[in-house]
N, CA, C and O atoms as a GROMACS GRO file, in nm:
protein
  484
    1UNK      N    1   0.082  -0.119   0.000
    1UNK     CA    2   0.000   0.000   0.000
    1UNK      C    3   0.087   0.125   0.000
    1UNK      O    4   0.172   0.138   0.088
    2UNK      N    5   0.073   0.199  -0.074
    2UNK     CA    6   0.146   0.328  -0.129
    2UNK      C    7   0.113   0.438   0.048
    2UNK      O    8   0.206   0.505   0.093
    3UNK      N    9   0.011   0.436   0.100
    3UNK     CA   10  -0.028   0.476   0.214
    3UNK      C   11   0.068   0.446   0.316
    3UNK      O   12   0.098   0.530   0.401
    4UNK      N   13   0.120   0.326   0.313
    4UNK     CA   14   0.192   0.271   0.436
    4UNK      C   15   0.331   0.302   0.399
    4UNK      O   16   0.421   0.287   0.481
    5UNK      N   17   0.350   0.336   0.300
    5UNK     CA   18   0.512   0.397   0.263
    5UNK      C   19   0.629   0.344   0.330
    5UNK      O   20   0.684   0.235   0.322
    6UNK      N   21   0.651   0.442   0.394
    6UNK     CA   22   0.796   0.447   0.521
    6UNK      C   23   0.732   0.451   0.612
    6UNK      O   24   0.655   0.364   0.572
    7UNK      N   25   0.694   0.476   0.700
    7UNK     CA   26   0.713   0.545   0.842
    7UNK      C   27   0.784   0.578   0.878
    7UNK      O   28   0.772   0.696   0.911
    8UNK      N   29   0.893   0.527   0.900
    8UNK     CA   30   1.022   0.618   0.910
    8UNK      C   31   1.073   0.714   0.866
    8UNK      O   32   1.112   0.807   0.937
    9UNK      N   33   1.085   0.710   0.697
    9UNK     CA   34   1.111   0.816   0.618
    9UNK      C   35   0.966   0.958   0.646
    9UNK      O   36   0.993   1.076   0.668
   10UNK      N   37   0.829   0.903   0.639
   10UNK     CA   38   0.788   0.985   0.674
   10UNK      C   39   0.790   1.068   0.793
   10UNK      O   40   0.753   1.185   0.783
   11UNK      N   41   0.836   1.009   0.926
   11UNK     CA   42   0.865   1.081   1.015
   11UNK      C   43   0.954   1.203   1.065
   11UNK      O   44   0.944   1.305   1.133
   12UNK      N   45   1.076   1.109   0.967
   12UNK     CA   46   1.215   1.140   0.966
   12UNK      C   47   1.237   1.308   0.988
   12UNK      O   48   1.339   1.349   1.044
   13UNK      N   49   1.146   1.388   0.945
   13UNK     CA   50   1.165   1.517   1.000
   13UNK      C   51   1.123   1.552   1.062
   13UNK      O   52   1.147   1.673   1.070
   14UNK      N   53   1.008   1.489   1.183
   14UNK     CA   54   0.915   1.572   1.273
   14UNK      C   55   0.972   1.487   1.401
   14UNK      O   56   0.916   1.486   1.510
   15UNK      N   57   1.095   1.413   1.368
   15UNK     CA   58   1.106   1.362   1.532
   15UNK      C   59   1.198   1.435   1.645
   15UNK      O   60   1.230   1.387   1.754
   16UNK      N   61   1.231   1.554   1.598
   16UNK     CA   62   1.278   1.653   1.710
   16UNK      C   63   1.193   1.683   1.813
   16UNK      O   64   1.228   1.699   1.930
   17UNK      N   65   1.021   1.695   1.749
   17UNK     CA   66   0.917   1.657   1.831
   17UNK      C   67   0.847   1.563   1.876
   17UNK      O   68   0.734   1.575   1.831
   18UNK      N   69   0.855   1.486   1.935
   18UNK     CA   70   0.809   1.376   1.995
   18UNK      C   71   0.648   1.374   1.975
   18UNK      O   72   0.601   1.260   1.977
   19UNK      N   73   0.547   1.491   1.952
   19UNK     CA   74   0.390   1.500   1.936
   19UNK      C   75   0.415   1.453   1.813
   19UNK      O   76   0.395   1.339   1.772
   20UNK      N   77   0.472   1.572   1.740
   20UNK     CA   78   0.488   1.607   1.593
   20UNK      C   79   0.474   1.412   1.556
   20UNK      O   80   0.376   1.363   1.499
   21UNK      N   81   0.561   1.355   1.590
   21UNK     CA   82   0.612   1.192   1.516
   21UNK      C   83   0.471   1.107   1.570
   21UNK      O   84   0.442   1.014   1.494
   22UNK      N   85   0.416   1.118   1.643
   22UNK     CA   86   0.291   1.090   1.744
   22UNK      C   87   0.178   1.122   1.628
   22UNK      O   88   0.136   1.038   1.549
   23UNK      N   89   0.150   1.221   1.632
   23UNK     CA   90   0.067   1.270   1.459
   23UNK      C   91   0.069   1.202   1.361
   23UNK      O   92  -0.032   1.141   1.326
   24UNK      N   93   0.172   1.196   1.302
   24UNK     CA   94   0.244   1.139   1.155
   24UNK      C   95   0.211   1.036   1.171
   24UNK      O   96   0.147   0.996   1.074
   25UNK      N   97   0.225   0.947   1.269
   25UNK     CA   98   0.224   0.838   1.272
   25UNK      C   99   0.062   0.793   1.315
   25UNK      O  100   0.057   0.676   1.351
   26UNK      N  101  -0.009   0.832   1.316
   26UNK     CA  102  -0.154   0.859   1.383
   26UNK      C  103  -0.227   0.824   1.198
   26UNK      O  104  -0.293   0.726   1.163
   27UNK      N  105  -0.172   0.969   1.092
   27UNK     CA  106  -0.198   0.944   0.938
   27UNK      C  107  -0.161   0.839   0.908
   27UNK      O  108  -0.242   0.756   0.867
   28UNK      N  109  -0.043   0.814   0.918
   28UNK     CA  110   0.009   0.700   0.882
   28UNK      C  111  -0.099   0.576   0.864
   28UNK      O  112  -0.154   0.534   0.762
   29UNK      N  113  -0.107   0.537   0.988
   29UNK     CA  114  -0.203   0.387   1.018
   29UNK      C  115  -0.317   0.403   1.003
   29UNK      O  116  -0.386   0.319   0.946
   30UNK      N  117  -0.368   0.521   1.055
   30UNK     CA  118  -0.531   0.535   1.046
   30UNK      C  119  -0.579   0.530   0.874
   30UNK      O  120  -0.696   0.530   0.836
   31UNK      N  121  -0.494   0.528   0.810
   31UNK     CA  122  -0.533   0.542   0.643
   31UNK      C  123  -0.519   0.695   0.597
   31UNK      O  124  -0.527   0.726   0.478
   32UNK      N  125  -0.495   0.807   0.721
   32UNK     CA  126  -0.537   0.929   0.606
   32UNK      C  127  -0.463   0.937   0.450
   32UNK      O  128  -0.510   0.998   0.355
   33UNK      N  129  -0.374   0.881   0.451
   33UNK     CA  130  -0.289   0.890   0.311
   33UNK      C  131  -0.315   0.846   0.222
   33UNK      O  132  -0.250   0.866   0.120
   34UNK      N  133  -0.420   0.769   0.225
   34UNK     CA  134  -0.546   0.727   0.111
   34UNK      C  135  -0.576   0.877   0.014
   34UNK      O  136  -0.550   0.902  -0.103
   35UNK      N  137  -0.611   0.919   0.069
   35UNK     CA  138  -0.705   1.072   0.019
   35UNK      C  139  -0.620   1.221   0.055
   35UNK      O  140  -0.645   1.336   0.016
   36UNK      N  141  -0.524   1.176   0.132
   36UNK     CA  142  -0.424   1.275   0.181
   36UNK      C  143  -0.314   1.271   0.176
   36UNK      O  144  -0.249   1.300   0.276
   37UNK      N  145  -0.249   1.230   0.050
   37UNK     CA  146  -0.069   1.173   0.035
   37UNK      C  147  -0.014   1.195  -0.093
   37UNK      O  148  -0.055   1.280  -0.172
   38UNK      N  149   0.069   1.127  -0.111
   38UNK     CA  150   0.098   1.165  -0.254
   38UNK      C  151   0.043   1.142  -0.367
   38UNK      O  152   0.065   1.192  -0.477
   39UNK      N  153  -0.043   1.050  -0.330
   39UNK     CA  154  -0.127   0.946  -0.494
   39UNK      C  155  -0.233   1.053  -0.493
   39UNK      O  156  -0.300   1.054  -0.596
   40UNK      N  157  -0.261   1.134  -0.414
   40UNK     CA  158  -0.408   1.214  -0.415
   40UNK      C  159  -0.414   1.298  -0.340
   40UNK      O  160  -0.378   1.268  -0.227
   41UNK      N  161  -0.448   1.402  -0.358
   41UNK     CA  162  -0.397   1.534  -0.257
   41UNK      C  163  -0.596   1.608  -0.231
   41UNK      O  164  -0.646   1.715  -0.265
   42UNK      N  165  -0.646   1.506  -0.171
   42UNK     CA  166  -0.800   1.570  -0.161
   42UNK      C  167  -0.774   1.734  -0.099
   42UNK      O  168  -0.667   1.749  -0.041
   43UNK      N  169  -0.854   1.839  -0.106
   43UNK     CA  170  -0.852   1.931  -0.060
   43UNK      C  171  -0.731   2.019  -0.060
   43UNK      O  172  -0.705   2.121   0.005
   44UNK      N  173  -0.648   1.935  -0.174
   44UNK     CA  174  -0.482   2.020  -0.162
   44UNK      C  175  -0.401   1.983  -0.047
   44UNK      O  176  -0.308   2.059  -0.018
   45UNK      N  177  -0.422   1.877   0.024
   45UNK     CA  178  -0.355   1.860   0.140
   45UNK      C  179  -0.288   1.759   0.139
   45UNK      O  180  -0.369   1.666   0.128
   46UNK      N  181  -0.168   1.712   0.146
   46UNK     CA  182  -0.062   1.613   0.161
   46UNK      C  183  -0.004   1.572   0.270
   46UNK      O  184   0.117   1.593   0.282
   47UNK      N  185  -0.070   1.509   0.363
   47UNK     CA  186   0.025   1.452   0.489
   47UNK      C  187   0.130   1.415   0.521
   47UNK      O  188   0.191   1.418   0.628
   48UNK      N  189   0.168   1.355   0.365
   48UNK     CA  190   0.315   1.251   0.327
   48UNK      C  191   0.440   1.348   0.330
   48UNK      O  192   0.554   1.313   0.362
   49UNK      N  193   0.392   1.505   0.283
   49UNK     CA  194   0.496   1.582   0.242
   49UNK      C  195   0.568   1.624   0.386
   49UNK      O  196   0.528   1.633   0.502
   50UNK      N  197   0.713   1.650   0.312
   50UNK     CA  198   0.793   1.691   0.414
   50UNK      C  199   0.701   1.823   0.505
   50UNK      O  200   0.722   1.844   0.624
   51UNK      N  201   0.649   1.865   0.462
   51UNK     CA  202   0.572   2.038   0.546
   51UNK      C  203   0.424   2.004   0.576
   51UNK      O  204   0.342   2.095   0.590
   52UNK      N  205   0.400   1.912   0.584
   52UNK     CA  206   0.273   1.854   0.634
   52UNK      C  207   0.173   1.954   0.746
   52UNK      O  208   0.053   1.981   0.752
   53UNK      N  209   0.297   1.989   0.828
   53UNK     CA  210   0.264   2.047   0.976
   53UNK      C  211   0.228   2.221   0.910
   53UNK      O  212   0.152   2.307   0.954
   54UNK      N  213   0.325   2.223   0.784
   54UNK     CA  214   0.284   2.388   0.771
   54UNK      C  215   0.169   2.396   0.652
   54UNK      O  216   0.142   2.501   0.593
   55UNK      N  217   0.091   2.242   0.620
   55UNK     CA  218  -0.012   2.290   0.527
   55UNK      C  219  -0.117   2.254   0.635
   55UNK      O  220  -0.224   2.223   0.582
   56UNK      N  221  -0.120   2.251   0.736
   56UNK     CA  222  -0.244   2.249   0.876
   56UNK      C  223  -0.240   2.368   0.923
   56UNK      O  224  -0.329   2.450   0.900
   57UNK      N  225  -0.130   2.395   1.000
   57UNK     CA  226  -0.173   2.534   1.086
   57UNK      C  227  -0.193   2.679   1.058
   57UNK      O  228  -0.102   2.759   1.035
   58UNK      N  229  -0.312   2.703   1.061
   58UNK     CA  230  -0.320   2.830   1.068
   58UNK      C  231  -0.372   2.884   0.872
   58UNK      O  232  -0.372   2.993   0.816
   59UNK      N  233  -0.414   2.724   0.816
   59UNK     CA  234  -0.417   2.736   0.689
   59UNK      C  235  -0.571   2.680   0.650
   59UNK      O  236  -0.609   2.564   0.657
   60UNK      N  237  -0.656   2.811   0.601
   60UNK     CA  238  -0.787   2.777   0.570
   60UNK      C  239  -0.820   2.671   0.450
   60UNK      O  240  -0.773   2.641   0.341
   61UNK      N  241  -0.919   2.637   0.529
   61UNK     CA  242  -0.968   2.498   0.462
   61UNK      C  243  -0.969   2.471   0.302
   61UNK      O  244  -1.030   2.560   0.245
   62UNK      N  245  -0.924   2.383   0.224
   62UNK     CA  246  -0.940   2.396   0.069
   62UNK      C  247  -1.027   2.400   0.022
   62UNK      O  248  -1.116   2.321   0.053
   63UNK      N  249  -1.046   2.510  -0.092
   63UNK     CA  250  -1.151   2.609  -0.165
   63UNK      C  251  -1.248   2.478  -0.247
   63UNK      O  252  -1.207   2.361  -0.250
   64UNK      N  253  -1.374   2.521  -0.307
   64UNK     CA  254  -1.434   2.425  -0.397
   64UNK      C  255  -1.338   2.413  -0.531
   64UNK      O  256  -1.375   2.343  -0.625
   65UNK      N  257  -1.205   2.488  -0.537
   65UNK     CA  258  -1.145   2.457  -0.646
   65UNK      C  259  -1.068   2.340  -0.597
   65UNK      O  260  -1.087   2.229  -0.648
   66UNK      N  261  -1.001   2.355  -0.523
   66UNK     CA  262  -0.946   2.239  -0.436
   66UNK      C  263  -0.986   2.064  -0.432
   66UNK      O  264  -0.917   1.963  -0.423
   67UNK      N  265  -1.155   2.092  -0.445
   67UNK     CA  266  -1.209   1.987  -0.390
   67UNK      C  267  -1.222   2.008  -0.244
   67UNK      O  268  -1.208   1.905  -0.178
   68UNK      N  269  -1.242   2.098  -0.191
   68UNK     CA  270  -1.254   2.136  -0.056
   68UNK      C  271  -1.412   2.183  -0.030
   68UNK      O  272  -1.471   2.227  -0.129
   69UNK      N  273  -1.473   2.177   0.076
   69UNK     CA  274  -1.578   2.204   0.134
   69UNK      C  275  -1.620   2.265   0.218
   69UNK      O  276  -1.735   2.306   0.215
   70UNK      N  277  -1.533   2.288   0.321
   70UNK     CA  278  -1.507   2.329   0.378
   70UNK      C  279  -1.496   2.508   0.378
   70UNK      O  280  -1.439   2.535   0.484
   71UNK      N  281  -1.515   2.588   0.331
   71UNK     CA  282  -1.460   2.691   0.326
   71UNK      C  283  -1.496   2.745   0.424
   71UNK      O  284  -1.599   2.702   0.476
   72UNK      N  285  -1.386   2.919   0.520
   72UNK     CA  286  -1.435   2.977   0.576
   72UNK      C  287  -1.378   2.922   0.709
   72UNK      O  288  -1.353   2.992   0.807
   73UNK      N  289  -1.356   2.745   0.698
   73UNK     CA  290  -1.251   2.737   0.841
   73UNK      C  291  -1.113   2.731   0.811
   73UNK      O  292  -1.048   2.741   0.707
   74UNK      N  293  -1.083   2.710   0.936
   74UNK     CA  294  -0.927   2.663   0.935
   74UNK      C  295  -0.895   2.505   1.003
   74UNK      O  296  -0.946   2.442   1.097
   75UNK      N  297  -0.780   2.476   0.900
   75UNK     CA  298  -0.758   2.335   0.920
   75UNK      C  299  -0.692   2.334   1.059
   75UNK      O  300  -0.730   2.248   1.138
   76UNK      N  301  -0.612   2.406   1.091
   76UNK     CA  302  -0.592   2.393   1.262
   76UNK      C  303  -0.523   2.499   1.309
   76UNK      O  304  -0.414   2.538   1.267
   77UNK      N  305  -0.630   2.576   1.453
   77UNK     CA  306  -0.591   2.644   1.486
   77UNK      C  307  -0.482   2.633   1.647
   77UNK      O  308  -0.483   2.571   1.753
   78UNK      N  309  -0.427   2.702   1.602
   78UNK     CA  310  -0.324   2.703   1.715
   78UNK      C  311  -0.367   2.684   1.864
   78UNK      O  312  -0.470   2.748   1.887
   79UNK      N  313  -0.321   2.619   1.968
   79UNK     CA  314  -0.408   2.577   2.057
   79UNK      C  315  -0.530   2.595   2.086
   79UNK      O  316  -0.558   2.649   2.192
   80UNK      N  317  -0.639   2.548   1.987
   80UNK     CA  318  -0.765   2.539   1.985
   80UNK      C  319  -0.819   2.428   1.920
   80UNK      O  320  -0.877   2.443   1.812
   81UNK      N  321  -0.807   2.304   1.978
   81UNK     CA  322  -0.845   2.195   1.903
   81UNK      C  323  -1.023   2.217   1.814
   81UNK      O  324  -1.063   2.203   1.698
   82UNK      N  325  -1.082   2.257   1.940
   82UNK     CA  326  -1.267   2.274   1.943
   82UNK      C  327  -1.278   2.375   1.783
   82UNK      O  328  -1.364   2.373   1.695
   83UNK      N  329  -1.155   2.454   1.795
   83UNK     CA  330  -1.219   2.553   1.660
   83UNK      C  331  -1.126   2.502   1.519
   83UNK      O  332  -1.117   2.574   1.419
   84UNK      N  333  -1.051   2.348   1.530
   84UNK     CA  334  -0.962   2.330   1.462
   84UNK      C  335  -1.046   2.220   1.349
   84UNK      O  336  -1.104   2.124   1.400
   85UNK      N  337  -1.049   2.235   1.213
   85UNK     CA  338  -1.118   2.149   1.157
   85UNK      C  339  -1.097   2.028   1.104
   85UNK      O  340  -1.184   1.969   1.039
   86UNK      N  341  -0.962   1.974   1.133
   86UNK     CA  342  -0.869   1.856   1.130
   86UNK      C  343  -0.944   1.737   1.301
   86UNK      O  344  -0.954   1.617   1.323
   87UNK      N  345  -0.971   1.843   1.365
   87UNK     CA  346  -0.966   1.798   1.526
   87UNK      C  347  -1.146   1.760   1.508
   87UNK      O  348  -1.187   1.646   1.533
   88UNK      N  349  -1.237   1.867   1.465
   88UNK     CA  350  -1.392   1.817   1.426
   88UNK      C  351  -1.397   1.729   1.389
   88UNK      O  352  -1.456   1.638   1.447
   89UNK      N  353  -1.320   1.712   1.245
   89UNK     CA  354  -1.372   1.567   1.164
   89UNK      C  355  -1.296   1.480   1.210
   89UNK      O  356  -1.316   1.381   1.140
   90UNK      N  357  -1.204   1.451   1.302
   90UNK     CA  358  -1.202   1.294   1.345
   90UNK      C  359  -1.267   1.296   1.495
   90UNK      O  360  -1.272   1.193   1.561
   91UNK      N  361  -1.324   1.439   1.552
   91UNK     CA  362  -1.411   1.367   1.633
   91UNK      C  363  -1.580   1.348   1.615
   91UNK      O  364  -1.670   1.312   1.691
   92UNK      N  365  -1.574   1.383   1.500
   92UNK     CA  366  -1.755   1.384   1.427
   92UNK      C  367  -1.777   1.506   1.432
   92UNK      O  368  -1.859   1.535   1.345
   93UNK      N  369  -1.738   1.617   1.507
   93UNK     CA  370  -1.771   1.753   1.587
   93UNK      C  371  -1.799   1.849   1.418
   93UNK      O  372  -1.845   1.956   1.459
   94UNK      N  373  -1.794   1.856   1.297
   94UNK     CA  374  -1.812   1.925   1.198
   94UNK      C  375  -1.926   1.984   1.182
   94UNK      O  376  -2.025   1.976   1.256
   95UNK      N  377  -1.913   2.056   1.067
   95UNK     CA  378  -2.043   2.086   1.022
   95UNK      C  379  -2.016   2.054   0.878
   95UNK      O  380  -2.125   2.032   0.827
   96UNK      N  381  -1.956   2.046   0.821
   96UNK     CA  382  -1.895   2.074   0.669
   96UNK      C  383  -1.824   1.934   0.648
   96UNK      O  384  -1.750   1.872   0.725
   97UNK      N  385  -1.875   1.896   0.496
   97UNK     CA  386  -1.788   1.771   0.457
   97UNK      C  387  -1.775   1.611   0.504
   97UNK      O  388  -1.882   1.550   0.506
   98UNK      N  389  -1.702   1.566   0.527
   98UNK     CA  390  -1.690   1.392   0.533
   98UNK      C  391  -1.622   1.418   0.685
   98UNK      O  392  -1.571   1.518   0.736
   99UNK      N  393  -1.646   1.268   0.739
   99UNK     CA  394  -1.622   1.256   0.882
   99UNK      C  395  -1.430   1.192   0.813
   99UNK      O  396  -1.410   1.126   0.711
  100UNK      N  397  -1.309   1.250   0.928
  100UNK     CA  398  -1.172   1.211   0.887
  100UNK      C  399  -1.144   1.072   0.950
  100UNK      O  400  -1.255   1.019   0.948
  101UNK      N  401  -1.063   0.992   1.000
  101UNK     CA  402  -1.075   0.901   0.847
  101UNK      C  403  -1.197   0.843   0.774
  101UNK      O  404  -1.282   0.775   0.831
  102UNK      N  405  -1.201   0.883   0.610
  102UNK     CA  406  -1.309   0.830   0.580
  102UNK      C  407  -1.311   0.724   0.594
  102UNK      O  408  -1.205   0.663   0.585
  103UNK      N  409  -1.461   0.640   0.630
  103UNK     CA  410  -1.431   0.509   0.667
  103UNK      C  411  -1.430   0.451   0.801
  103UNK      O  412  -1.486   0.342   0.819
  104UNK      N  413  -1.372   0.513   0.897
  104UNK     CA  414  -1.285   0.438   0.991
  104UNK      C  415  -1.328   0.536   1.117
  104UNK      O  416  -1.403   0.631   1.098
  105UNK      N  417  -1.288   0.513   1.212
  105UNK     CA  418  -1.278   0.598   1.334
  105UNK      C  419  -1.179   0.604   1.414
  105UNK      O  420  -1.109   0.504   1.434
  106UNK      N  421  -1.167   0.667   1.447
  106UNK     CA  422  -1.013   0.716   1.498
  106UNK      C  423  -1.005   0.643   1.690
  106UNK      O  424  -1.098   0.665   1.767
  107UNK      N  425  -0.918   0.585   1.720
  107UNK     CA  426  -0.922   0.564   1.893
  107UNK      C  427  -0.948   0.728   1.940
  107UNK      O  428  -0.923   0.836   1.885
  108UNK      N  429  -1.028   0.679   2.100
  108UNK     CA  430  -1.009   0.834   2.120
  108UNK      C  431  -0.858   0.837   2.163
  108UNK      O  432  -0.818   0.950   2.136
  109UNK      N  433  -0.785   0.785   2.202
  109UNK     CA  434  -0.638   0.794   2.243
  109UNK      C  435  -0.554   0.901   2.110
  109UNK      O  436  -0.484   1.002   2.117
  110UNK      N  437  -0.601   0.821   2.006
  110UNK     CA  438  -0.568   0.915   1.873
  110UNK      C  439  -0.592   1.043   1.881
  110UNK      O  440  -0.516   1.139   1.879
  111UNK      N  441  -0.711   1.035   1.890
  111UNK     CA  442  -0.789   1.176   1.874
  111UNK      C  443  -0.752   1.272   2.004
  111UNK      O  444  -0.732   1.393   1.998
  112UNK      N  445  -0.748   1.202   2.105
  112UNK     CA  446  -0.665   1.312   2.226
  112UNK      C  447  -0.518   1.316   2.214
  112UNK      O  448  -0.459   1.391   2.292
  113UNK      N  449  -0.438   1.236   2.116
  113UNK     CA  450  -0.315   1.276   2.100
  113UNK      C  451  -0.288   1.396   1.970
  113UNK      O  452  -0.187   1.464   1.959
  114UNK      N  453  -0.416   1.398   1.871
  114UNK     CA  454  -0.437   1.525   1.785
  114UNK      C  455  -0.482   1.643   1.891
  114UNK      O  456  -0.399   1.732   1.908
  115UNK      N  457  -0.552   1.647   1.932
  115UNK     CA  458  -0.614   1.770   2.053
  115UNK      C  459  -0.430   1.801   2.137
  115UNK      O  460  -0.371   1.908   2.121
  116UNK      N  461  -0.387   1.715   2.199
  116UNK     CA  462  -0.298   1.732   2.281
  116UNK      C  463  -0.172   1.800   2.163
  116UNK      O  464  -0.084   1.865   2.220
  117UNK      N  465  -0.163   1.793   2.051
  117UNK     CA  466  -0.073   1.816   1.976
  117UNK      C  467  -0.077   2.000   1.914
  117UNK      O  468   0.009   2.084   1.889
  118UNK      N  469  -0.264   1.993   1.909
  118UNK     CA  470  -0.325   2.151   1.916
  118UNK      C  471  -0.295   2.224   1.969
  118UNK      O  472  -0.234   2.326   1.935
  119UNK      N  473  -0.334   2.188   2.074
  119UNK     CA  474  -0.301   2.252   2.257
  119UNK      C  475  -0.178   2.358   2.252
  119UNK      O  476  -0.175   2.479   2.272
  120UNK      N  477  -0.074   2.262   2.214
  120UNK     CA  478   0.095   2.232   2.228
  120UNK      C  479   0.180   2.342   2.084
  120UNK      O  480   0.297   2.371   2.061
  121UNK      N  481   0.066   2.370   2.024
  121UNK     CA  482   0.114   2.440   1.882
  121UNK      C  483   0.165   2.604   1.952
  121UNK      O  484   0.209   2.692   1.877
   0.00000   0.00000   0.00000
């Protein structure tokens, strides 16, 4: 599976942070790289890429050109999980669009290690 890549290599730059590699590795398994990686960039967003962390924060949601639905939020705001729209859709909490991972549901352990990673921005 093109999804399951490396892990390693994908990590390989966010492990100065110990959350940061905690995250990555969260996409990793949960499948987001299905719809969020290199084979397919839904909403313009790439998890796989080295800057992963700088196409989330503080970066509004992708346009209907995009394939985005979202418009008007932001994919994650800086310690504010509740207003972060990465943090809604894997806890159902949205209003806009598909629940994250499509498919699947996230542990809450996951999902409080995305919140705890918000928090921490």
């Amino acid at each position: 599976y093109t999804w399951i890549r490396n892990l390693e290599a994908d990590t390989s730059t966010v492990l100065a942070n110990p959350i940061d590699a905690d995250v990555a590795s969260i996409f990793s398994t949960a499948g987001c790289y299905l719809c969020h990686g290199i084979d397919e960039q839904s909403a313009g967003l790439d998890l796989q890429a080295v800057d992963w962390k700088n196409q989330l924060v503080g970066i509004a949601a992708g346009s209907a050109a995009e394939g985005g639905v979202c418009t008007g939020s932001v994919r994650v705001v800086a310690t504010d999980p509740a207003s972060s729209l990465l943090y809604q859709k894997v806890t159902r909490t949205h209003s806009c669009g598909d629940s994250m991972p499509f498919g699947a549901t996230l542990r809450t352990n996951e999902a409080a290690t995305i919140a705890n990673w918000i928090n921490n921005l």
